[in-house]
N, C-alpha and C positions, 0 to 999 in steps of 0.2 A: 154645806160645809160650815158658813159663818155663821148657822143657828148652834150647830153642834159645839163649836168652839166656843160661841159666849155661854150656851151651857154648862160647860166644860168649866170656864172660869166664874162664872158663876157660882157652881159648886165649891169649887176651889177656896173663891171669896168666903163662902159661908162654912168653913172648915171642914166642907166634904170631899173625897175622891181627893186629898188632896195627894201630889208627889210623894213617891216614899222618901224619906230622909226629910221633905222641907214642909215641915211645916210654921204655919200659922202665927207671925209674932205681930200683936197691937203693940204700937208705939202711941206718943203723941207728939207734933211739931207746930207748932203755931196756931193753935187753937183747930186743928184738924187732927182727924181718929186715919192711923195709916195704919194698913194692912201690909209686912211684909211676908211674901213667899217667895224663899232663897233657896234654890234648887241648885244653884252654882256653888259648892266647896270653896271656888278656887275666888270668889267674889266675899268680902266679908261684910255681911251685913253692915255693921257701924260707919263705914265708909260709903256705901249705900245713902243712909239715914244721912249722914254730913251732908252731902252733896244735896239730894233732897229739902233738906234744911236751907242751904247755902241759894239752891234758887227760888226758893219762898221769900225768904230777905229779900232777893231783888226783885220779885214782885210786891212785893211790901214796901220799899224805899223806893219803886219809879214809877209802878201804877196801884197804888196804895185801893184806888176804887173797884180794880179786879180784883185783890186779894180779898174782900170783901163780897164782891161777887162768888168767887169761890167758894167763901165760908157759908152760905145761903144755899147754894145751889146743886153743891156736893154731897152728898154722905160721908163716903171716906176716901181716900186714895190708896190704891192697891199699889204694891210695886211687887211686876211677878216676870217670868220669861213670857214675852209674848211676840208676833211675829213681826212688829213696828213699835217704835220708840212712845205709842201713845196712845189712847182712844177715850171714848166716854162711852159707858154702858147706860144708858137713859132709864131704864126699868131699877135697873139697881141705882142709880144715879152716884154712879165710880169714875174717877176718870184713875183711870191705867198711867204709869210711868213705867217703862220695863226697866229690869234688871240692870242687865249688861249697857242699856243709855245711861246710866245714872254713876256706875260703874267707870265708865270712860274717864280716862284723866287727859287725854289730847284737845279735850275742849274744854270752856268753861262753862261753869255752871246757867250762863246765862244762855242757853240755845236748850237748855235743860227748861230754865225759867221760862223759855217762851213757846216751847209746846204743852204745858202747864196752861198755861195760858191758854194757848189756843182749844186745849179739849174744854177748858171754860167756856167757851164762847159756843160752843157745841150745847157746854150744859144751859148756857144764859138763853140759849135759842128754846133749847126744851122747856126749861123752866118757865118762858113769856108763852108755853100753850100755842107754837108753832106745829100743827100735825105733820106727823113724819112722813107720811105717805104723802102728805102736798110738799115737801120743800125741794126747794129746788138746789141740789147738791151742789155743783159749783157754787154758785149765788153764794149759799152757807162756807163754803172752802175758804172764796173770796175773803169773806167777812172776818174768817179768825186771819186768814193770812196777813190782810191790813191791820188787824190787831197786834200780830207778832211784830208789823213794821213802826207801827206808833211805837210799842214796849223799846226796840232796837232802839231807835232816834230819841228816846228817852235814856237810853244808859251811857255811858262814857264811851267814848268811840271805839275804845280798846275790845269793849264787852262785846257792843253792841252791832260793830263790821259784821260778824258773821249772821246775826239774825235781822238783819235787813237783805244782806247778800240774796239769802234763802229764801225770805218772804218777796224780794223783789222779782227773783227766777220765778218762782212757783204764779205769781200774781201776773206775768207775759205769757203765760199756758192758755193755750185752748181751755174749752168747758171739759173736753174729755181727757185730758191731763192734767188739770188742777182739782181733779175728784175721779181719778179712776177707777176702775175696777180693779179690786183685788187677787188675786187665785191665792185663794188663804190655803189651800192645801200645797202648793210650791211656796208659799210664805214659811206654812208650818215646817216641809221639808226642810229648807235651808238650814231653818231655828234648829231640829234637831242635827244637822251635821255638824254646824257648830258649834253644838253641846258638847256632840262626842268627843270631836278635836279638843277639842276643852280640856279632855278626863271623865268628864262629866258620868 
């Protein structure tokens, strides 16, 4: 199922098979190439991009040397529906930011900025020539997760409560809760029912 799906976006990424109605806009934000694919009506892009934008600044103003990392390490940044708020595709070398995360106005941008972050640290793993087949998945979870909590304890308390809160829970987890297994097909299910309640 999660070969099919990153195929899926994959294609998507490269202006194939994509949704009818959403397609394919390049932007540019901070010296990165973003791909958005807006499948949501009721979501408007440029509000998307703000936000997007908005937690780049704060990677840029509190850990100035991942932003940087990012810029190396990335291709482009997709922002698409997908069934978790993030990922990195290694072969494409994308990290994902979904939609409806970015979307959110009940949080700030900064919990935005630090799973950013962390699909970096996914890429910065790739990119030092760590073989995929040997890593060891917690271990690598650990690693962005304490990345997220440094970024926290870097921004203003105000930002920064909630992404230390998160990287603090996540980092007291067993190995088989701090890098679980997914069932991308009840992932996927969800994602479509809450399309449709959408309008979508």
């Amino acid at each position: 199922m999660i070969r099919r799906m990153v195929a899926d976006l994959a294609a998507r990424l490269a202006g194939h098979g994509a949704e009818q109605g959403a397609d394919v806009e390049v932007h540019a934000l901070r010296g990165f190439r973003v791909e958005v694919q807006n499948s949501r009506p009721d979501i408007a892009t440029h509000d998307v991009l703000a936000r997007l934008d908005e937690s780049l600044a704060l990677i840029e103003r509190y850990a100035p040397w991942r932003l940087r990392h990012l810029r190396r390490d990335l291709r482009h940044i997709a922002v698409v529906r997908f069934p978790c708020r993030g990922a990195y595709f290694p072969d494409e070398r994308v990290c994902v930011t979904e939609l409806t995360f970015l979307a959110r106005r009940d949080i700030t941008a900064a919990p935005v900025a630090a799973s950013i972050l962390h699909e970096g640290v996914h890429a910065r793993v790739d990119r030092m020539g760590v073989r995929r087949d040997d890593r060891d998945r917690a271990r690598e979870e650990r690693l962005c997760r304490r990345a997220e909590l440094a970024f926290g304890r870097a921004l203003p308390p105000e930002l920064g409560a909630p992404v230390i809160e998160r990287a603090l829970a996540s980092l007291a987890l067993v190995d088989a809760d701090v890098a679980p297994a997914i069932d991308w097909a009840e992932a996927s299910q969800r994602q479509s029912a809450i399309d449709r309640a959408a309008g979508r």
